[in-house]
Each structure stands twice: as C-alpha cells, then as structure tokens.
PAPA-618693 format. One record per residue: residue number from 1; residue in one letter; x, y, z of N, C-alpha, C in turn. Coordinates in nm, 4 decimals. Atoms other than C-alpha are relative to their C-alpha. Layout:
(rec NUM,'A',(X,Y,Z),(X,Y,Z),(X,Y,Z))
...
END
This chain:
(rec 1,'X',(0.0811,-0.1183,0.0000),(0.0000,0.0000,0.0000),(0.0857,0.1249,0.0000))
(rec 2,'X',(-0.0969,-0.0786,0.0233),(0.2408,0.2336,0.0424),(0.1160,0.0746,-0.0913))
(rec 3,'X',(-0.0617,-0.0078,0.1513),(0.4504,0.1704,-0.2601),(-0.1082,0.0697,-0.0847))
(rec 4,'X',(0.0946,-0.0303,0.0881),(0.1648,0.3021,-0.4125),(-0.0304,0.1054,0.0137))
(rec 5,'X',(0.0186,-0.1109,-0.0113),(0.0747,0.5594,-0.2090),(0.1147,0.1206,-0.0186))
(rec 6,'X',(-0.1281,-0.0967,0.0119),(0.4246,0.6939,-0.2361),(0.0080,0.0120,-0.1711))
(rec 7,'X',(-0.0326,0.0249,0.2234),(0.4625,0.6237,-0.6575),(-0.1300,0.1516,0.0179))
(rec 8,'X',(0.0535,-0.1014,0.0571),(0.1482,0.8817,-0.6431),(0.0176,0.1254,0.0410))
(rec 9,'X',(-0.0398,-0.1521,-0.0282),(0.2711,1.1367,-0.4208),(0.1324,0.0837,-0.0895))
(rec 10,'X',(-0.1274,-0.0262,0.0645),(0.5592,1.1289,-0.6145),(-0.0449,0.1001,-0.1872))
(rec 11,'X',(0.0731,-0.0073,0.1182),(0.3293,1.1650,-0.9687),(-0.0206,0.1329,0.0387))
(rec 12,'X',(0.0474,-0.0807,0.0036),(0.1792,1.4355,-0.7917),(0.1049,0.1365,0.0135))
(rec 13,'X',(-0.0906,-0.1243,0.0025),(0.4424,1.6644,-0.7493),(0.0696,0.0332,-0.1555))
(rec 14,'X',(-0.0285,-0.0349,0.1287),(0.5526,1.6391,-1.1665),(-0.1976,0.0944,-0.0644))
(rec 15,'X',(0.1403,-0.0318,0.0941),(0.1431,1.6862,-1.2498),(-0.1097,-0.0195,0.1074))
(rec 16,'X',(0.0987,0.0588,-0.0902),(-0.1766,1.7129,-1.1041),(-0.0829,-0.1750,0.0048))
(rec 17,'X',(0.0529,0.1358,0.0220),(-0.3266,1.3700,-1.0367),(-0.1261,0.0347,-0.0730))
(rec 18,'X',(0.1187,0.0219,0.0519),(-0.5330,1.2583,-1.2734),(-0.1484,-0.0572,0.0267))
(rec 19,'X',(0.0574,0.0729,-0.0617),(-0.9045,1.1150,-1.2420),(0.0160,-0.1506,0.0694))
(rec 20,'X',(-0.0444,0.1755,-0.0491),(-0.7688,0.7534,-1.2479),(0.0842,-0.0197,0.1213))
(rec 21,'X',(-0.1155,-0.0263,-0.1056),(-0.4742,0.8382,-1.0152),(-0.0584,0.0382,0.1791))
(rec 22,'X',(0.0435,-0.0576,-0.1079),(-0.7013,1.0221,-0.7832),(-0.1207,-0.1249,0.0494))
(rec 23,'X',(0.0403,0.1525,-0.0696),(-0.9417,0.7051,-0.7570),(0.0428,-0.1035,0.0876))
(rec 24,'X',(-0.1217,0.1202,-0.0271),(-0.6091,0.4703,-0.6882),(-0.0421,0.0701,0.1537))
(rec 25,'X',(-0.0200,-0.0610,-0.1246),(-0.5660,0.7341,-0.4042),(-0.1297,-0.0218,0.1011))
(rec 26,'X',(0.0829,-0.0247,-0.1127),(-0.9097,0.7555,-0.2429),(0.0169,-0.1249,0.0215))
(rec 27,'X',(-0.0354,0.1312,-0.0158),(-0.9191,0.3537,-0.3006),(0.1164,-0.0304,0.1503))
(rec 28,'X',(-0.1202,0.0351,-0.1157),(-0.5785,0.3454,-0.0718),(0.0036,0.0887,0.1097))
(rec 29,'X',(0.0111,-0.0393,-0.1067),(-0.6715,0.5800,0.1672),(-0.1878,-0.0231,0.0609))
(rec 30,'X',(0.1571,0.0783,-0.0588),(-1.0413,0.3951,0.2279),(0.0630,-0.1390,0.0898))
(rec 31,'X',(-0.0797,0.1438,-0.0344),(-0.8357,0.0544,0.2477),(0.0591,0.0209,0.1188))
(rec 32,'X',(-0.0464,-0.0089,-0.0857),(-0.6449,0.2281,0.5148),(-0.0826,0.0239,0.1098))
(rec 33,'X',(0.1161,-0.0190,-0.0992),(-0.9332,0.3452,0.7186),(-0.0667,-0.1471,0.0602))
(rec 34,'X',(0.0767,0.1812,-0.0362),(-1.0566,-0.0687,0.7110),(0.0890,-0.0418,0.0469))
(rec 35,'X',(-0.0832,0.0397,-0.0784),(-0.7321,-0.1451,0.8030),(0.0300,0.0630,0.1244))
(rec 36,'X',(-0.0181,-0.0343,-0.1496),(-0.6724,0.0552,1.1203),(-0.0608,0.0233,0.0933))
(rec 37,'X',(0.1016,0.0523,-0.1054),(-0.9696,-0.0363,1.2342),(0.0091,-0.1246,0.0432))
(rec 38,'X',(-0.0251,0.1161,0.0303),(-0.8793,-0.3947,1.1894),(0.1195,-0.0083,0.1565))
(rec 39,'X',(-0.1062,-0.0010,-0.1404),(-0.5546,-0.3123,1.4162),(-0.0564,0.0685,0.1146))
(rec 40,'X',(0.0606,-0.1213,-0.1420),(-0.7319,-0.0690,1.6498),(-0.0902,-0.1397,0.1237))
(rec 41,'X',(0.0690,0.1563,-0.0493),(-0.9468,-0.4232,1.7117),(0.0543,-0.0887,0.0732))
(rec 42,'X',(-0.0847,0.1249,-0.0493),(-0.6864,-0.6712,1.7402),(0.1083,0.0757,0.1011))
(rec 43,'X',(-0.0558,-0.0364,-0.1038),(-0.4942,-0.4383,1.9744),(-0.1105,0.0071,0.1496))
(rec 44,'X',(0.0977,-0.0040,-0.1093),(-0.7759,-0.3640,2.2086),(-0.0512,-0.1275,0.0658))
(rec 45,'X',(0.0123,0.1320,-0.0145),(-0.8711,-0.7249,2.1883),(0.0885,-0.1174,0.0191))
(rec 46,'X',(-0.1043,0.0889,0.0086),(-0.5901,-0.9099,2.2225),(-0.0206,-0.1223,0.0988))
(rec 47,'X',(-0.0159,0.0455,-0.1718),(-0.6247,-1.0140,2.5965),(-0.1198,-0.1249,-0.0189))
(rec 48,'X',(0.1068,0.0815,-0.0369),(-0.9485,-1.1421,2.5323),(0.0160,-0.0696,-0.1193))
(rec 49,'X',(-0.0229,0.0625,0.1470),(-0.8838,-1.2667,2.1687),(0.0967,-0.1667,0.0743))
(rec 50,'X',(-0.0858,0.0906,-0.0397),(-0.6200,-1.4895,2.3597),(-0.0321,-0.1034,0.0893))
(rec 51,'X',(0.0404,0.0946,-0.1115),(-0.7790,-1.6031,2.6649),(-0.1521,-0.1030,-0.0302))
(rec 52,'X',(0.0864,0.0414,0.0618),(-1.0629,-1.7098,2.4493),(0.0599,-0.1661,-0.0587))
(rec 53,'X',(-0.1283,0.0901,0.0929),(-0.7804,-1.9459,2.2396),(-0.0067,-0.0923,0.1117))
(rec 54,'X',(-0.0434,0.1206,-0.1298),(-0.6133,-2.1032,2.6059),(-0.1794,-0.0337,0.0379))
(rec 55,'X',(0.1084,0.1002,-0.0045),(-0.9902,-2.1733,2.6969),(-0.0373,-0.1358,-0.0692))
(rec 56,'X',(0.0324,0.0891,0.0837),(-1.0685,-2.3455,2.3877),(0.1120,-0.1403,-0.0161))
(rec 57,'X',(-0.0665,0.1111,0.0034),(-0.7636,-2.5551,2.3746),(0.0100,-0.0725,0.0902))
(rec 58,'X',(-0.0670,0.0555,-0.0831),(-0.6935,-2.6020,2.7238),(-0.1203,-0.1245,-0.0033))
(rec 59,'X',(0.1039,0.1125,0.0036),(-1.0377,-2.8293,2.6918),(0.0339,-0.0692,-0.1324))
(rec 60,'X',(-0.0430,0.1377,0.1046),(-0.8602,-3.0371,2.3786),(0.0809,-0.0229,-0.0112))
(rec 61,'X',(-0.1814,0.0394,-0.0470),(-0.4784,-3.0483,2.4931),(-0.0144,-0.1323,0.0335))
(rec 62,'X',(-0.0736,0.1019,-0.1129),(-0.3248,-3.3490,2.6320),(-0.0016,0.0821,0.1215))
(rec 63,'X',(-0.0765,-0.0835,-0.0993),(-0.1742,-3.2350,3.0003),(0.1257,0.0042,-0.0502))
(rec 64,'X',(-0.1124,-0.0162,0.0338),(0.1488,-3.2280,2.8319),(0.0255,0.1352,-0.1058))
(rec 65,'X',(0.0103,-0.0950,0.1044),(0.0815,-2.9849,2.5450),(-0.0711,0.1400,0.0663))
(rec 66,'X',(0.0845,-0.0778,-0.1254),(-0.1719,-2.7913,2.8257),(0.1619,0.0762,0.0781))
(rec 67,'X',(-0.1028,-0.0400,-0.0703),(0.1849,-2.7245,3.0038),(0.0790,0.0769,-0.0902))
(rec 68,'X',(-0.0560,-0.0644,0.0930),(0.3320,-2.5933,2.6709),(-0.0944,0.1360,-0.0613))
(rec 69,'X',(0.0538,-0.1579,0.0230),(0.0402,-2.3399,2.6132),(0.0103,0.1072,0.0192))
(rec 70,'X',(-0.0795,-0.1242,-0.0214),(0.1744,-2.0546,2.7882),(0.0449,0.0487,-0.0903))
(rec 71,'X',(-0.0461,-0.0271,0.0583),(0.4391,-2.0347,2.5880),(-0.0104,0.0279,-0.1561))
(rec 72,'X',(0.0830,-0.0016,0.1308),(0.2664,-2.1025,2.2499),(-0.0908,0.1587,-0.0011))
(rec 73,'X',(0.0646,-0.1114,-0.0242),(0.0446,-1.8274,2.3651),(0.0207,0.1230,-0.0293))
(rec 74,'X',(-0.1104,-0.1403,-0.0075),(0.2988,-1.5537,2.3828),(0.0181,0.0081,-0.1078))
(rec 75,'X',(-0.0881,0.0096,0.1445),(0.4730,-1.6983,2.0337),(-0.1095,0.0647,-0.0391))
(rec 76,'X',(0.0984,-0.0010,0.1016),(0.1194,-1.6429,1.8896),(-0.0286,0.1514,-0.0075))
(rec 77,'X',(0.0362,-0.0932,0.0028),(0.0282,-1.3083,2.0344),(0.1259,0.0584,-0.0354))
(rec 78,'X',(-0.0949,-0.0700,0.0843),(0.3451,-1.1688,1.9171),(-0.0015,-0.0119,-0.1883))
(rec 79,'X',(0.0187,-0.0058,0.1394),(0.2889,-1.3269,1.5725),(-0.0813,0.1132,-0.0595))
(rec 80,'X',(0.1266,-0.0547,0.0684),(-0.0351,-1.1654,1.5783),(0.0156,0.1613,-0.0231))
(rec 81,'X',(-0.0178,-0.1463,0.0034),(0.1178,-0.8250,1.6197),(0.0622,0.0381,-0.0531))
(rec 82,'X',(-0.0739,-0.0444,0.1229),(0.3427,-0.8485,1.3516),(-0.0981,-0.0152,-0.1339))
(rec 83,'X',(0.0942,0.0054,0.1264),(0.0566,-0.9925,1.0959),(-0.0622,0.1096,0.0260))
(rec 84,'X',(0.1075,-0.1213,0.0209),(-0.1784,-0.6497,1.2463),(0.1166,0.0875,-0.0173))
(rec 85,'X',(-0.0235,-0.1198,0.0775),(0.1058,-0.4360,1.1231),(0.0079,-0.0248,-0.1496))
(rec 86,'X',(-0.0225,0.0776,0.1870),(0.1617,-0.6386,0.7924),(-0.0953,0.0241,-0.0741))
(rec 87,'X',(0.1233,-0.0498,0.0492),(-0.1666,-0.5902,0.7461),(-0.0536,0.1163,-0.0428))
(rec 88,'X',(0.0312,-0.1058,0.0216),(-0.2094,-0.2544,0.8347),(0.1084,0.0814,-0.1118))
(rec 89,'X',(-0.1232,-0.0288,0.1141),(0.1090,-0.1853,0.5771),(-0.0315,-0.0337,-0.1354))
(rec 90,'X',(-0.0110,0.1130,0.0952),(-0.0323,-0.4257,0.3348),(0.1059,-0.0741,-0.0628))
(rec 91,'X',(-0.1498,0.0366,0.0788),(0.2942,-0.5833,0.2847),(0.0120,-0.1453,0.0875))
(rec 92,'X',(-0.0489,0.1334,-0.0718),(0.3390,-0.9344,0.2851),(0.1493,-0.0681,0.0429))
(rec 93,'X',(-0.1296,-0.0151,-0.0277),(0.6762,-0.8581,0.2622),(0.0610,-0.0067,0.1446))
(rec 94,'X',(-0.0184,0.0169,-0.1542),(0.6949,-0.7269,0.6280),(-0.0185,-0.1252,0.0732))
(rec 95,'X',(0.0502,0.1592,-0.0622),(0.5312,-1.0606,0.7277),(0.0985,-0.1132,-0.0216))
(rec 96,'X',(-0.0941,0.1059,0.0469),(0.8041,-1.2684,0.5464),(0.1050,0.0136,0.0825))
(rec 97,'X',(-0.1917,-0.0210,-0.0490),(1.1335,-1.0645,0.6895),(-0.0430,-0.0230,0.1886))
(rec 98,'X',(0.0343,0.0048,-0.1611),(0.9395,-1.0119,1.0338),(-0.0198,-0.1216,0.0464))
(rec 99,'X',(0.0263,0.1107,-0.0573),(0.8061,-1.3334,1.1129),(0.0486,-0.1602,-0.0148))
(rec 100,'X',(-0.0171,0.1200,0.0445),(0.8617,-1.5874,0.9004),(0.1333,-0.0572,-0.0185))
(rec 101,'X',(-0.1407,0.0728,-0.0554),(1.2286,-1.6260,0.9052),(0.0303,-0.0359,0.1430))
(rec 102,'X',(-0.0230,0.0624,-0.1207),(1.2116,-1.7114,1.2623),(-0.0852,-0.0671,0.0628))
(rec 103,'X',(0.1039,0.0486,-0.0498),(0.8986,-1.8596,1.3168),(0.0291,-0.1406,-0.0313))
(rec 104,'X',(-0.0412,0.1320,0.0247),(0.9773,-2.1851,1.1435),(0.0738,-0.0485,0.1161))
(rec 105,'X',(-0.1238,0.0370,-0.0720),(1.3139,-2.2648,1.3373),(-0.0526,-0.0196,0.1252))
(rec 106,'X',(0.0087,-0.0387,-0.1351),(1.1266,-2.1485,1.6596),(-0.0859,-0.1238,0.0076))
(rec 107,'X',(0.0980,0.0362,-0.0065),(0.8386,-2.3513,1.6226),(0.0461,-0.1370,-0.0107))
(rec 108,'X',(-0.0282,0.1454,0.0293),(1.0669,-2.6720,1.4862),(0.1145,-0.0231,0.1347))
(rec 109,'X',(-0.1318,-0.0554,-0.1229),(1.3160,-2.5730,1.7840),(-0.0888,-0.0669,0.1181))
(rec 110,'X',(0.0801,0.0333,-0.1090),(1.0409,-2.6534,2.0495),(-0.0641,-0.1293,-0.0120))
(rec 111,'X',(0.0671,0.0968,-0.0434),(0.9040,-2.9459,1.9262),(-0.1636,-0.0160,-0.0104))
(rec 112,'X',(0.1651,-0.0448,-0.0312),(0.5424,-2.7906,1.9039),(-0.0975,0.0160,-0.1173))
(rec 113,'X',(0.0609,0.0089,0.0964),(0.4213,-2.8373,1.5830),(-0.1469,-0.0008,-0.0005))
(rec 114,'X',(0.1381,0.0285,-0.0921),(0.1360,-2.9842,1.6882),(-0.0883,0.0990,0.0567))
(rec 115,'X',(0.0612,-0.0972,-0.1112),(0.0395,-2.7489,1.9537),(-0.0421,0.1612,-0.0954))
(rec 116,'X',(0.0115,-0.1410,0.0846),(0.1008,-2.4535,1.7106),(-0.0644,0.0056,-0.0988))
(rec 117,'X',(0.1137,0.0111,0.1065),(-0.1394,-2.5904,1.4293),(-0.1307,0.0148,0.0924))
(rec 118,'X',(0.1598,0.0405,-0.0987),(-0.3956,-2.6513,1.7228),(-0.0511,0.1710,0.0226))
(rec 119,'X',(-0.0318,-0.0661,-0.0164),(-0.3207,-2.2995,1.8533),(-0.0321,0.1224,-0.1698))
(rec 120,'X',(0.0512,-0.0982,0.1240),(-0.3416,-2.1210,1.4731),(-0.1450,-0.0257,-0.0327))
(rec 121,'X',(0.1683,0.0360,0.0546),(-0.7091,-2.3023,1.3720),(-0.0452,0.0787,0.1267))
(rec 122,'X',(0.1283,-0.0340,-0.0713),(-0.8383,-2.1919,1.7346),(0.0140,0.1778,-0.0004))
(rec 123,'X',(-0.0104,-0.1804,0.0086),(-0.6782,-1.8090,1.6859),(-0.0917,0.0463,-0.1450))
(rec 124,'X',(0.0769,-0.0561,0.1382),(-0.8045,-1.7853,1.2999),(-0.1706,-0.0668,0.0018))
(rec 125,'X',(0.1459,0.0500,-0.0922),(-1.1831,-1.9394,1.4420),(-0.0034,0.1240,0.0784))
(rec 126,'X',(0.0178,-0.1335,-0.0617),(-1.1565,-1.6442,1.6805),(0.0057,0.1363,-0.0728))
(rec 127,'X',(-0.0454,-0.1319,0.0649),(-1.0196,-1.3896,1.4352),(-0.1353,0.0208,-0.0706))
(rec 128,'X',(0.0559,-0.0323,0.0810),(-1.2936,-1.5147,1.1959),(-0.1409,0.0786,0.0842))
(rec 129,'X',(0.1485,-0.0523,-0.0650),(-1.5878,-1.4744,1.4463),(-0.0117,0.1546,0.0600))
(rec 130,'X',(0.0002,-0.1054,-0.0388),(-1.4551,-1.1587,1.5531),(-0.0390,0.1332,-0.1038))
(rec 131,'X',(0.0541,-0.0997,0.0631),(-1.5001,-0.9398,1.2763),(-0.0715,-0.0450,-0.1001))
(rec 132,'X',(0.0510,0.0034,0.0838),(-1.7165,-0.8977,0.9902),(0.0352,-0.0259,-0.1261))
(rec 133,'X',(-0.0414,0.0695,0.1085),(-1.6727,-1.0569,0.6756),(0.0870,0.1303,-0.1131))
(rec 134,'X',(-0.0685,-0.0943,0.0439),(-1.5195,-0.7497,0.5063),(0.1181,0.0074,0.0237))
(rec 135,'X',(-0.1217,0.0153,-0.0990),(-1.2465,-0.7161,0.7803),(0.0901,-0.1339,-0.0153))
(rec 136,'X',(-0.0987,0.1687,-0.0260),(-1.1661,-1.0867,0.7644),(0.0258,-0.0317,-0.1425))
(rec 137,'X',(-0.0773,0.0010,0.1370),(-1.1011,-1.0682,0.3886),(0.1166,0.0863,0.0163))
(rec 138,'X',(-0.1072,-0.0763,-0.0407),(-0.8600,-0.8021,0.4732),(0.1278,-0.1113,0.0567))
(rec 139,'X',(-0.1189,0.0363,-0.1048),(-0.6806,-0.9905,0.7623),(0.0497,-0.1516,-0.0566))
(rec 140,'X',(-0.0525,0.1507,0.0357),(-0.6930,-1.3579,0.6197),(0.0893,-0.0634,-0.0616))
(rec 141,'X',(-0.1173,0.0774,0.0622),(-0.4591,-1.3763,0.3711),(0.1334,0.0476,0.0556))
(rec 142,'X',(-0.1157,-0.0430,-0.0873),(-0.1588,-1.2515,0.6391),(0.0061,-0.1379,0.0926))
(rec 143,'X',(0.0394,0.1403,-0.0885),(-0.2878,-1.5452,0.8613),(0.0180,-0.1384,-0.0671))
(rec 144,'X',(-0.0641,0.0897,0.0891),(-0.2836,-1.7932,0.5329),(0.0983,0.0374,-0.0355))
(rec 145,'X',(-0.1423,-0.0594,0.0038),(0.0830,-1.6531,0.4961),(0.0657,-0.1047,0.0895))
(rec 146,'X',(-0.0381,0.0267,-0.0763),(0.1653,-1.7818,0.8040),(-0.0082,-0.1637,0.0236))
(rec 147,'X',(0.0462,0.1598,0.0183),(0.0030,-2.1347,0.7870),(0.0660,-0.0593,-0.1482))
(rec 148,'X',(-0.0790,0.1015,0.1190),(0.1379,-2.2399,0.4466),(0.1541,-0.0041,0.0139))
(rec 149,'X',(-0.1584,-0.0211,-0.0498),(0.4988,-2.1313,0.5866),(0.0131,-0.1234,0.1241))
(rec 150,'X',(-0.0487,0.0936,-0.1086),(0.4272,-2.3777,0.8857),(-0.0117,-0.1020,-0.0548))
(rec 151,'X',(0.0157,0.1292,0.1142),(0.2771,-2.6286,0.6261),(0.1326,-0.0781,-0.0534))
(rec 152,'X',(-0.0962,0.0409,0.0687),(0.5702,-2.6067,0.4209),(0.1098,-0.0615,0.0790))
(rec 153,'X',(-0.0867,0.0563,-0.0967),(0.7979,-2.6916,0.7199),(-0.0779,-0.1304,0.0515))
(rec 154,'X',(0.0469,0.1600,-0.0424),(0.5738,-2.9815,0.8289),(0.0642,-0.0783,-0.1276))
(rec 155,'X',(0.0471,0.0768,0.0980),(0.6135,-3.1693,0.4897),(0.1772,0.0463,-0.0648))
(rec 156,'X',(-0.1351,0.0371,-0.0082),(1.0114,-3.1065,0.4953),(0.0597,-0.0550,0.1105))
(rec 157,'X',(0.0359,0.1110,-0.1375),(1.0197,-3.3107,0.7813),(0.0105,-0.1524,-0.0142))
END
C-alpha cells in the first residue's frame, strides 16, 4: 500500500493527479481506514482474543501440550502483532522478513508443531468470528501466509 501511495505522491508533485490516479488514491486511503480499524481491534482485543484461544484448547490439549500453552500463547500473540502491522502496511513482505524467518526454526526448535497448528485453527476461528466478513477478507490472507509457511515446514520433515 504504500509503494503506491508513495509512486502517487511522487506523480503528484511532476502533475496534477489525474481522475484515475485520484481514484487509486481515495481507493488506498479507504483501504487504510478498514485497516486501522482492523488493528485498532486486534490491539484492544488481544487479551481477550487470547484467553478465548487457552480456553478453547486447554479443553482439547493433552496435560502435556496444556503445560506448553503458555508459551505457544505468547509466540502467537506476538505473531499476531506483527501480521496487524503487515496488514495494516499491506505488505506481505513485512510478514516474510518479520516473522517468518524465525517462526519456522522457533516452532521446529520446540518441538510444538502440533500445539502450534492446534493454537493457529483456534486463533483464525476467533479472528474469523470476531469481525465482519469485510475485515476478515482483509486480515486472512496474512494469517494464510503464516500457515502455508508452517505447512511447508511440516512436509520437509
């Protein structure tokens, strides 16, 4: 989003923006308004976004994986606060350099595979019920980002 919005500020200083140009623009500054509501959400909500999650699992853990939730917990709500800026950036880019080079390793590092697929279905189930179908087209494909990156590490394995 940005690349974009910058390419036209840039346009606009050789020429006035044109109608098409000036569409792009309202377009990317509407998109931004859906998005930082999106983060304004998942910040305010977090606490409860989360404790919603350890409910739901702690009733389909083992006690062994139940003892590893904590920590899963934390990994996740930190993920989640790099996908609500990725989001709010639109850059899946950010999501790749930010998260995803260390999320793998971390995630194959612990052992928790498992726990952390259990853990993503019951956060993206929460994410979906939380907002409105508009919003969750927005946020979803940052979240499928993240799952085909853990995929792809299951299935080199």
């Amino acid at each position: 989003m940005y690349t974009e919005l910058r390419e036209l500020l840039y346009d606009a200083e050789e020429h006035y923006l044109q109608s098409q140009e000036i569409d792009k623009l309202r377009q990317n500054v509407q998109s931004l308004k859906e998005r930082l509501a999106i983060y304004k959400a998942l910040r305010d909500r977090e606490r409860e976004i989360f404790q919603n999650v350890a409910n739901q699992l702690e009733k389909e853990l083992n006690p062994q994986e139940v003892e590893q939730l904590p920590k899963a917990i934390r990994q996740w709500a930190t993920i989640l606060r790099y996908l609500a800026m990725g989001m709010l950036l639109n850059s899946h880019e950010f999501i790749q350099r930010r998260i995803l080079e260390w999320i793998t390793p971390v995630i194959e590092a612990h052992s928790r595979l498992s726990l952390d697929r259990q853990t993503y279905q019951a956060l993206k189930s929460e994410l979906k019920n939380l907002f409105p179908e508009k919003q969750w087209q927005i946020l979803q494909p940052f979240l499928l980002q993240v799952e085909q990156t853990m995929l792809r590490s299951d299935e080199t394995k």
